[in-house]
C-alpha positions in Angstrom: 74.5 104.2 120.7 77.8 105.1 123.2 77.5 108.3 125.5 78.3 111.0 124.1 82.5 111.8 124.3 81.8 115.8 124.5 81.5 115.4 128.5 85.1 114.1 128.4 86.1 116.8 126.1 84.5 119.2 128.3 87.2 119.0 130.9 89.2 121.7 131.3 92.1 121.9 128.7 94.4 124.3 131.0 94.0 121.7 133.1 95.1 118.1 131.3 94.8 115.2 133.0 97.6 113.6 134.5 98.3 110.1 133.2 100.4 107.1 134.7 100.8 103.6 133.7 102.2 100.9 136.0 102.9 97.3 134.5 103.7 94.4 136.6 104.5 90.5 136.1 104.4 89.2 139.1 104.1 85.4 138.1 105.6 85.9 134.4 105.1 82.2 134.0 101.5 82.6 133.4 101.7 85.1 130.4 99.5 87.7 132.5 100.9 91.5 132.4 99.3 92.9 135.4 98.3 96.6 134.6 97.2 100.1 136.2 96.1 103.0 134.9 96.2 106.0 137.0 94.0 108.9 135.4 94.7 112.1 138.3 92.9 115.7 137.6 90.5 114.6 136.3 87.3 117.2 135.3 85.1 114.9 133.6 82.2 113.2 133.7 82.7 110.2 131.5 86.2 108.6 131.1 86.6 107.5 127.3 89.1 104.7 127.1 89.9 102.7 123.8 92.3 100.2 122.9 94.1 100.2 119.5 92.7 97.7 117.0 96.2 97.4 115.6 100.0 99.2 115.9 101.8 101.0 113.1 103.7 99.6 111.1 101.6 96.3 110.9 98.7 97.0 108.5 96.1 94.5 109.8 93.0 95.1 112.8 94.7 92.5 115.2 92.1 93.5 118.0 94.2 93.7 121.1 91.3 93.7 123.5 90.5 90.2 123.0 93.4 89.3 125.2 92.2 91.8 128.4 90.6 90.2 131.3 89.9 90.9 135.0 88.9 95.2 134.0 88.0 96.9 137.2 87.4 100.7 137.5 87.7 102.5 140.9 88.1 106.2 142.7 92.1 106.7 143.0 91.5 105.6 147.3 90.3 102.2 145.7 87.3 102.8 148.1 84.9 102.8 145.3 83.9 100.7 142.3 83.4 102.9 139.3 80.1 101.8 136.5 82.2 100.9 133.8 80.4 99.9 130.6 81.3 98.2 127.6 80.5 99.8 124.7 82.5 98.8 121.9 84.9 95.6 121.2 87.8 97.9 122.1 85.7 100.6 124.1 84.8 101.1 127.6 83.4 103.8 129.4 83.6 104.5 133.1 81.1 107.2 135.2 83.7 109.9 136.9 81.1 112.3 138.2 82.9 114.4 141.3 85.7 111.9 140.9 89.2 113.5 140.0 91.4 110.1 140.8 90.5 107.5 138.6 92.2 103.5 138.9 91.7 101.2 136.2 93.2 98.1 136.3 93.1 94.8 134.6 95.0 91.7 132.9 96.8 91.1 129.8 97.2 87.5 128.3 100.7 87.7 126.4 101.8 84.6 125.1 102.4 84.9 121.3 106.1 86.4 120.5 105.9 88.2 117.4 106.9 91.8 116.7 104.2 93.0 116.8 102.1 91.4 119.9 102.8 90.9 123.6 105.0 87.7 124.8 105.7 87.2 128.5 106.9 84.3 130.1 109.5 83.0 133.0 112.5 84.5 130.9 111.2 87.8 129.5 108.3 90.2 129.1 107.9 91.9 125.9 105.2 93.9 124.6 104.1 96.8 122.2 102.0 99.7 123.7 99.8 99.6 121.2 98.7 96.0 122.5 98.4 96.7 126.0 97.4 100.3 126.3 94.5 102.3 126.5 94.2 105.8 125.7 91.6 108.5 126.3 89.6 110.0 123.9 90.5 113.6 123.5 93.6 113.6 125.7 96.4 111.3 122.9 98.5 114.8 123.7 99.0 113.6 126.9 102.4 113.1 128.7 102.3 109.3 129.8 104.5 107.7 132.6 105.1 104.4 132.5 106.9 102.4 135.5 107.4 98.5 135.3 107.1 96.4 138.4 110.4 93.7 138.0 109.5 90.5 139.4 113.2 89.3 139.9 115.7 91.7 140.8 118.5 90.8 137.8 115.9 91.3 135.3 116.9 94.9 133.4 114.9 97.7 130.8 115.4 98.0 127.3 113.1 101.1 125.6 113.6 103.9 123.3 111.3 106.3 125.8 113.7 108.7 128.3 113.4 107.5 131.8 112.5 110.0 134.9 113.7 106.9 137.6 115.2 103.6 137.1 111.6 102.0 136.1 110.0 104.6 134.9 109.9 106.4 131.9 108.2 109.3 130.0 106.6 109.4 126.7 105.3 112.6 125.3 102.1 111.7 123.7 100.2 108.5 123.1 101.6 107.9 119.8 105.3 108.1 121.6 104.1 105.6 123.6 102.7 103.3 121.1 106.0 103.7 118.9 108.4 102.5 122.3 108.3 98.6 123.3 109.6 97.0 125.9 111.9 94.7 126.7 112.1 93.2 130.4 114.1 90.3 131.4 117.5 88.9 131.3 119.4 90.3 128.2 122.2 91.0 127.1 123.3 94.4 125.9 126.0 95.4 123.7 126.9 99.3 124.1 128.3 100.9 120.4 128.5 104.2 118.6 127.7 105.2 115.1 128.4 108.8 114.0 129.2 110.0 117.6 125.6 108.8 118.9 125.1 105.3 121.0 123.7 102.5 119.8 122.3 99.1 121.6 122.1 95.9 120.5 119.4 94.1 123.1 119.4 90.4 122.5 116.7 88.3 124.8 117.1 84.5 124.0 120.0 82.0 123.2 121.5 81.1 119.9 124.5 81.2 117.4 124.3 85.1 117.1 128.1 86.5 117.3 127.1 90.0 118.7 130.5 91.5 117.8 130.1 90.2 114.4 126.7 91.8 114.0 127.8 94.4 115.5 130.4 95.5 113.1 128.0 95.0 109.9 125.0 96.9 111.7 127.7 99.8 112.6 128.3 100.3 108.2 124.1 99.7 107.6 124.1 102.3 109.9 126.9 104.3 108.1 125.7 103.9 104.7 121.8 104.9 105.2 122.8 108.0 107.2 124.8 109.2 104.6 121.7 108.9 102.3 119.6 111.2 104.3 122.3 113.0 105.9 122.8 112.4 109.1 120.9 110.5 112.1 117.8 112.4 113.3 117.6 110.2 116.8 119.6 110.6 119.9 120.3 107.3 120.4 118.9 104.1 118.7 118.0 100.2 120.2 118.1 97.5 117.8 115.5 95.0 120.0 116.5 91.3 118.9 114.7 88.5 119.9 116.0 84.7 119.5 113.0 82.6 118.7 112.9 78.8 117.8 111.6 79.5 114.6 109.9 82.5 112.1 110.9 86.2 112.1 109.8 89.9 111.2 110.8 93.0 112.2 108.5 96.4 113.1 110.1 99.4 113.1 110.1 102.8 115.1 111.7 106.1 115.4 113.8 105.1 117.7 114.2 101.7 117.8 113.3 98.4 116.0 112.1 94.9 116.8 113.8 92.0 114.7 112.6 88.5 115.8 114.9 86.0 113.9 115.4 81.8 114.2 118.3 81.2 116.9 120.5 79.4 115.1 120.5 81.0 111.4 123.2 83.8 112.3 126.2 81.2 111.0 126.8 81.0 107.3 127.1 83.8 105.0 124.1 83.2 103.7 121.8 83.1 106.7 123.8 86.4 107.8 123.2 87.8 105.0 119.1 87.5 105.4 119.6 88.7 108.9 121.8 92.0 107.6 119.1 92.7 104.9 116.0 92.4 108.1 118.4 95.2 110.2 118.5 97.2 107.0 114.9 96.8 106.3 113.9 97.9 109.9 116.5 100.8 110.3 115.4 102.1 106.6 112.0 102.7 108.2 113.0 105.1 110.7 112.9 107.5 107.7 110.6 105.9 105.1 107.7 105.3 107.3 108.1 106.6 110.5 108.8 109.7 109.2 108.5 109.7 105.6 104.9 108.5 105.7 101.8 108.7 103.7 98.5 111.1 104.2 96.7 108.6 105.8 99.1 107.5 108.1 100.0 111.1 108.9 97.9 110.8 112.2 97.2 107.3 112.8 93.6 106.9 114.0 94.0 103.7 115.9 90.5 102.4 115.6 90.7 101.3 112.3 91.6 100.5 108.7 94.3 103.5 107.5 94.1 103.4 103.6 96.5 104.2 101.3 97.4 103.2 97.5 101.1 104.1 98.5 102.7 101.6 100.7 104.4 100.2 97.7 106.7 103.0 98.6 106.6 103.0 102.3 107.5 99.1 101.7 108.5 97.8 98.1 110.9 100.9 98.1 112.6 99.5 101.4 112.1 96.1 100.4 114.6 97.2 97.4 117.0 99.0 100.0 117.3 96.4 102.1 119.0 94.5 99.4 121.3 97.1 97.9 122.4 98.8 101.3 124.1 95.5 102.5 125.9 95.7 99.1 126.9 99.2 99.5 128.4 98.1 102.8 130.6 95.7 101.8 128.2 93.1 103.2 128.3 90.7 100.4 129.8 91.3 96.7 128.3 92.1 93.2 127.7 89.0 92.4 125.7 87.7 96.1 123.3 90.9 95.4 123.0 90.0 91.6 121.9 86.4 92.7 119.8 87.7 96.0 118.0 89.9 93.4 117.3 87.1 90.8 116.0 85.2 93.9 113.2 87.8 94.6 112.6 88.2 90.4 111.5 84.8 90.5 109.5 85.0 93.6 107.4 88.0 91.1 107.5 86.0 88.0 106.4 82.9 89.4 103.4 84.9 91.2 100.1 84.3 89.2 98.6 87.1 91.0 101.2 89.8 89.6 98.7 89.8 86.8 95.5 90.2 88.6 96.0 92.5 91.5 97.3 96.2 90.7 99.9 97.4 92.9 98.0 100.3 94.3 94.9 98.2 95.0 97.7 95.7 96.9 98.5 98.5 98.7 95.2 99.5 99.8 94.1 96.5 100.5 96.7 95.5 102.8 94.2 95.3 105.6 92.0 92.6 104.0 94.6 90.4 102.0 98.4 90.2 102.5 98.5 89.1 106.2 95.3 87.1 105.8 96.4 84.7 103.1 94.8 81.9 101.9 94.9 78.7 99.2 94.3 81.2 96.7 96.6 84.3 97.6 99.2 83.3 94.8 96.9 83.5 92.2 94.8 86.6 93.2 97.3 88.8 95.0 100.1 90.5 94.4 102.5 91.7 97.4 103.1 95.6 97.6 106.3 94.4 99.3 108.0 92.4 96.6 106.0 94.2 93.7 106.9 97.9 95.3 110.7 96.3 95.5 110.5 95.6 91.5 109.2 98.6 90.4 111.6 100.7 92.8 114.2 98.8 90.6 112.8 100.0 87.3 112.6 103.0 88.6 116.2 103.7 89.9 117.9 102.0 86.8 115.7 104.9 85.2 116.8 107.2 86.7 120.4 106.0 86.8 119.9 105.8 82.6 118.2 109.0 81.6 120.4 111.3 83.8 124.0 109.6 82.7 124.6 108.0 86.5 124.2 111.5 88.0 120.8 110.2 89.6 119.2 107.6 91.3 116.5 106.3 93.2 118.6 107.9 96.7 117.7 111.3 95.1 113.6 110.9 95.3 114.3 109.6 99.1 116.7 112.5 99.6 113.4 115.3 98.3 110.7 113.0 99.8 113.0 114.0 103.1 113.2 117.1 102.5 109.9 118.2 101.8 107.8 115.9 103.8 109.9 113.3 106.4 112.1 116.4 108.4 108.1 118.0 109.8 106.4 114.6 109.0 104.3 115.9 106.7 101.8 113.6 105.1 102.8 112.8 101.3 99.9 112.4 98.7 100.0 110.2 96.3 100.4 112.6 93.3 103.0 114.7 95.8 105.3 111.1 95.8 104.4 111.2 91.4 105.9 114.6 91.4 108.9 113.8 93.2 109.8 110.5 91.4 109.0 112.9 87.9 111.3 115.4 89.0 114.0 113.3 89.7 113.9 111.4 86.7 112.9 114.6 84.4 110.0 112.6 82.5 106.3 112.4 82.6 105.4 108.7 84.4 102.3 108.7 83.4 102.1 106.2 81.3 104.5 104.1 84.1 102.2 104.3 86.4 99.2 103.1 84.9 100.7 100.3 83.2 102.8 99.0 86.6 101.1 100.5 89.4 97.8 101.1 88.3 97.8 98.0 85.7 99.0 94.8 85.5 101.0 94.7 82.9 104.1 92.3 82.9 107.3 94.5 84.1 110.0 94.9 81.0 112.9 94.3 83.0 115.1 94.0 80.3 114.5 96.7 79.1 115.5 98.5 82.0 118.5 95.9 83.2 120.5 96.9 79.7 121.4 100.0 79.7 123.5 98.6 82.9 124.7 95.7 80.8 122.1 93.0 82.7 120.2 90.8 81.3 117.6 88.8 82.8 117.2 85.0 81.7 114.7 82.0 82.9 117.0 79.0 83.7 115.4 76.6 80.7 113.4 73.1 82.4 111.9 69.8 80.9 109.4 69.0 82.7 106.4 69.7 81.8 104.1 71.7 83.5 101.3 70.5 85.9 100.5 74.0 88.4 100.3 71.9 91.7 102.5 72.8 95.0 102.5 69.8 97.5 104.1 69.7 100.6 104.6 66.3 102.8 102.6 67.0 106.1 101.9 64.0 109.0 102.7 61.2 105.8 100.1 62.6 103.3 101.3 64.5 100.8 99.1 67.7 100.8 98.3 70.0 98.0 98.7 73.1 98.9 98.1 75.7 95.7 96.6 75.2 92.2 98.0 77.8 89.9 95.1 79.6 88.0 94.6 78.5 84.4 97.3 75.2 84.8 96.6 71.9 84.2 95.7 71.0 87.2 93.2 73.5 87.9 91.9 73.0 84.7 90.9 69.4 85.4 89.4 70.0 89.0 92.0 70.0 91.5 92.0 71.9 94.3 94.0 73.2 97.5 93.7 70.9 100.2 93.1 67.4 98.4 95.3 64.8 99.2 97.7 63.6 96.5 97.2 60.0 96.2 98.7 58.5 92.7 100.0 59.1 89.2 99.2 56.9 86.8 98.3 54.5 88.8 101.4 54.6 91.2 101.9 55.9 94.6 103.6 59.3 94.3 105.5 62.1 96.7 106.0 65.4 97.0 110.1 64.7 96.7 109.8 62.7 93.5 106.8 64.5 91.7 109.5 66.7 89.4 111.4 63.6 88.7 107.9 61.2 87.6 107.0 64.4 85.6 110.2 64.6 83.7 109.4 61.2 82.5 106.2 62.9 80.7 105.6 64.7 77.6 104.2 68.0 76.7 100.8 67.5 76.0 100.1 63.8 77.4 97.6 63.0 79.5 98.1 61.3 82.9 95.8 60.2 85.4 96.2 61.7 89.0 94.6 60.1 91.9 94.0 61.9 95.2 91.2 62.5 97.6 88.9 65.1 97.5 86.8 66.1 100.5 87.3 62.5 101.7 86.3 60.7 97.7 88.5 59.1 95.9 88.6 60.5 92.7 91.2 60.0 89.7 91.3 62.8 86.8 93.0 62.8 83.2 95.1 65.9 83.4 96.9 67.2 80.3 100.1 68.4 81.1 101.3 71.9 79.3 104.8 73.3 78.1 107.1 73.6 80.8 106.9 76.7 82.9 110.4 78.8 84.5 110.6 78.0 87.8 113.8 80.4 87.8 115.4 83.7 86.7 119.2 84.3 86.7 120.3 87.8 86.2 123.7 87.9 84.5 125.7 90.6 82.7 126.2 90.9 79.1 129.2 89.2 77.0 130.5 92.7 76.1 129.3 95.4 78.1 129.8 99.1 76.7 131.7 101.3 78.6 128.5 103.3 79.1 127.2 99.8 80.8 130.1 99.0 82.6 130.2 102.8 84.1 126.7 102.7 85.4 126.3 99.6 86.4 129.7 100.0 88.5 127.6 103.3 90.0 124.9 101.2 90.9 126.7 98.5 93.1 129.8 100.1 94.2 130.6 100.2 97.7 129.9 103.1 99.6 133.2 103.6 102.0 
C-alpha cells in the first residue's frame, strides 16, 4: 500500500508550489535527455510524483517510465539526498519533511522517433511532455516553466507554449504542458499567415519536401476547416514535421501538430496527396478532439485506460474529413477523391473483422487491440478509424438527402462546437445521438444499433444513389484461397488466414512458411497467377512448414472473392443527383 497522498494535499493551497523544469542534452548522441525538476515552496510532507502511462491523443498505456534512469531526489542546496521510494511502475515518492526546495533529477533514454515518444540524437531532440514529465499529485493546476539547455549554439526552439526568455517557456497547467512538444535542433522554419494569424511550418530532417509548395496547400486546409467552425480559436499554430527514413503518423494538439512522414514521398501527386490528407487529419483535431472531446477524455487522468464507445467520432469522423477537405481545397479533383474513397471502401470490405467487432466496442477497446495488432486482427477487429470514416459517410449523404442539400455532416460538427468544443465540455454518447438526430431530423435508432452497435454489413448503395453513385466490386477469376504472404529473408511467409476461407479451413495458419502448390515451388509474386490456373471448387495440395514439419494439405479453393471496389457515377444521373452530388464535392473558394 503507497503513503497516503493527503500529506501532499495538505499543503497550503494559498500557497502553490512553485514548479520548474530544466531539460538538457549535453551529449545528444547518446539519446539521454538530462532532466531537473525544481519543486520551490514547498509545504509538504511527502512529494507525490507520477509519470503519465500514455499522452492524449494516442490511446494505448505506452509506460514512459521504463525509459527513466539515474532518479536522484535532493534539498534545493543539493546538500542532501532525499528517501525517495518507488511505489508504483510510474510512481515515486520522496520524504520532504522541513524541506521547502526540492531537486529531482534523472535521465531519459530517447531513441525511438515517433509522434508520439521521445527521439534525441546528434541532429535533433524531440520529445512529448507526457513522456518525459512528472507531475505532482494534487498540484496538475500548476504553472510549469520549462527552460532547455542547447548543447550547440545554432541549434533553435520550436513549441506551441509562450516563452518568458529565449529558452524558457510557460505552460499554464500540466495538461498545457503535456499538449506542447518540443522541437530542438537544426530546423528549418517557414514563417506564413492564415486568416491574419501566423503560422509555422518546422521541418527537422532532409528530403524532397518543397516547403513553398506545402505551404500553399496547408494555407487553403487551413482556409477551408476554419470556415467550417468559424474562425481559428489559437493565436498562432506550428505544424511540427519530421523527415524520417521510413513510417509516419501524426498527433495532434491545440496548438500545434506533429506529422512524421517518409523523406522522399512529397514528389508525385499522389504521395502529396497522402501527405495533404495527414495535415488535414492533424489540423481537424484541434477542434474534434482537442476540443470537441468525449466525457471520458474531458479530464484526462493520465494513469490509465480513458474509455469511451465514441472515438469513432473523435477519429472515423476525421478520418472522413481528412479526405473531403483536400477536395474542398482544390487539392485534387472529383474524380482523385472518388477513387481515394473507393480505396479506403475496400480496405472495410475486405476486413473480415467488420463483421465481428461492433464499432463502439472498437472504440472502447482501443486500449487493448488496434495499436497492439496481431496475426489475427483482420479477422477479429474492426478499426474505429476506417469504420468511424464509413459510417460518417452514410451519415452525411443522409443528411445531404433527407434535408434537399441544405445539410450535411459540417452542420453536426458546427452544434457539437457549439454546445460542447467552445467550453470543452465533455459530450456523452447519447448528447453526440442527439445532435447527429437533430441535424438529420430522424430517429437513428435503429442506425445505430445496426452500424455502431451491430455488425451489420453497411448499405452503401443505398446511401451513394441519391447522389448518383454507385458502388461496384471490380469482377476477378481467381478463385479464392484467404492466405496473405509476403516474401521476407527468401521464404515466403504467411502472414494472415482469413476466417472461414479455404485455407483456414484446411489448417493453415499465420506464420507457416509457404513451401509448394501442387507439388511445385511457389511465391508470393506468382501465387494470383498459379491460382488463376485453378477452378472453383478443385482441390490443390499446398505444402509449407508448420512449426518446423513439413506438412502438405488438400485445400478446396472457393468462388472468387472482390479484392476491389470502384465507386463510379450513374449512366444518367437526375438533376436531383447531379445537384447534390455537385454540393457534396464542390470546391470551397
Amino acid at each position: 500500500m503507497t503513503q497516503s497522498t493527503a500529506s501532499v494535499i495538505s499543503a497550503t493551497p494559498a500557497h502553490p508550489p512553485k514548479l520548474a523544469y530544466q531539460v538538457a542534452m549535453p551529449q545528444p548522441q547518446t539519446h539521454l535527455f538530462e532532466v531537473q525538476l525544481t519543486v520551490s515552496n514547498w509545504h509538504g510532507d511527502v512529494l507525490d510524483l507520477k509519470m503519465p502511462v500514455w499522452t492524449p491523443g494516442s490511446y494505448l498505456v505506452r509506460e514512459y517510465a521504463k525509459q527513466l534512469q539515474d532518479f536522484l531526489a535532493t534539498d534545493g542546496d543539493w546538500q542532501r539526498k532525499l528517501v525517495a521510494t518507488k511505489v508504483a511502475k510510474h510512481h515515486w515518492q520522496v520524504q520532504t519533511a522541513n524541506v521547502d526546495v526540492i531537486v529531482i533529477s534523472y535521465r531519459m533514454f530517447a531513441n525511438e522517433l515517433t509522434v508520439r515518444t521521445n527521439h534525441l540524437d546528434a541532429t535533433h531532440g524531440y520529445f512529448n511532455p507526457a513522456a518525459l514529465c512528472f507531475y505532482i499529485s494534487g498540484y496538475e493546476h500548476c504553472p510549469i516553466e520549462i527552460s532547455i539547455v542547447l548543447p550547440h549554439p545554432d541549434w533553435q526552439i520550436a513549441t506551441p507554449l509562450p516563452s518568458i526568455s529565449p529558452q524558457t517557456f510557460l505552460a499554464s497547467d500540466f495538461d498545457t504542458l503535456v499538449d506542447s512538444p518540443f522541437e530542438i535542433g537544426r530546423q528549418q522554419i517557414y514563417d506564413f499567415t492564415v486568416l491574419d494569424k501566423p503560422h509555422q511550418l518546422v521541418v527537422w530532417g532532409e528530403g524532397n519536401l518543397d516547403p513553398q509548395v506545402a505551404i500553399a496547400d496547408i494555407q487553403k486546409i487551413v482556409a477551408v476547416e476554419a470556415k467550417i467552425f468559424g474562425g481559428l480559436p489559437y493565436e498562432k499554430y506550428i505544424f511540427l514535421l519530421h523527415l524520417s527514413p521510413a513510417g509516419g503518423g501524426g498527433l495532434e494538439h491545440k496548438n500545434c501538430c506533429s506529422l512524421l512522414y517518409p523523406r522522399f514521398s512529397f514528389q508525385g501527386g499522389e504521395k502529396h496527396n497522402r501527405f495533404m490528407q495527414l495535415v488535414a487529419h492533424e489540423f481537424f483535431h484541434l477542434w474534434n478532439v482537442k476540443r470537441i472531446r468525449p466525457a471520458a477524455l474531458e479530464k484526462f487522468d493520465y494513469e490509465g485506460e480513458n474509455y469511451t464507445p465514441s472515438l469513432w467520432f473523435s477519429e472515423g469522423t476525421t478520418s472522413y474529413y481528412d479526405l473531403i477537405i483536400p477536395r474542398r481545397a482544390g487539392i485534387y479533383d472529383a474524380k482523385e477523391f472518388l477513387a481515394e474513397l473507393s480505396k479506403e471502401i475496400t480496405r472495410f470490405l475486405t476486413t473480415p473483422g467488420r463483421l465481428v467487432q461492433p464499432l463502439s466496442e472498437s472504440s472502447f477497446d482501443a486500449w487493448i487491440k488496434l495499436y497492439r495488432p496481431d496475426a489475427n486482427s483482420a479477422n477479429s477487429q474492426m478499426s474505429y478509424y476506417l469504420k468511424g470514416e464509413m459510417v460518417t459517410l452514410l451519415l452525411d449523404l443522409l443528411i445531404r438527402d433527407r434535408t434537399n442539400g441544405a445539410k450535411s455532416f459540417d452542420d453536426v460538427l458546427v452544434a457539437m462546437w457549439a454546445q460542447f468544443g467552445k467550453d470543452e465540455i465533455g459530450f456523452s454518447e447519447l448528447q453526440l445521438k442527439n445532435i447527429i438526430e437533430l441535424i438529420a431530423e430522424r430517429d437513428l435508432t435503429e442506425f445505430y444499433d445496426r452500424y455502431i452497435h451491430g455488425v451489420e454489413e453497411l448499405p452503401f448503395n443505398e446511401y451513394l444513389y441519391p447522389l448518383g453513385i454507385e458502388l461496384k466490386p471490380v469482377e476477378r477469376d481467381i478463385p479464392y484461397l484467404g492466405i496473405d504472404v509476403k516474401t521476407e529473408h527468401g521464404r515466403e511467409i504467411i502472414k494472415s488466414v482469413a476466417s472461414n476461407s479455404p485455407a483456414q479451413l484446411a489448417g493453415i495458419d499465420p506464420g507457416n512458411e509457404l513451401l509448394a502448390i501442387d507439388g511445385f515451388k511457389i511465391s508470393a509474386d506468382k501465387l494470383a497467377e498459379r491460382l488463376s490456373a485453378y477452378q472453383v471448387g478443385q482441390q490443390i495440395n499446398i505444402t509449407i512448414f508448420h512449426a518446423d514439419r513439413l506438412v502438405t494439405l488438400p485445400v478446396t479453393l472457393a468462388a472468387p472473392q472482390p479484392q476491389q471496389y470502384h465507386l463510379r457515377t450513374v449512366e444518367y444521373p437526375s438533376d436531383r443527383q447531379h445537384q447534390l452530388f455537385k454540393a457534396w464535392l464542390i470546391v470551397d473558394n
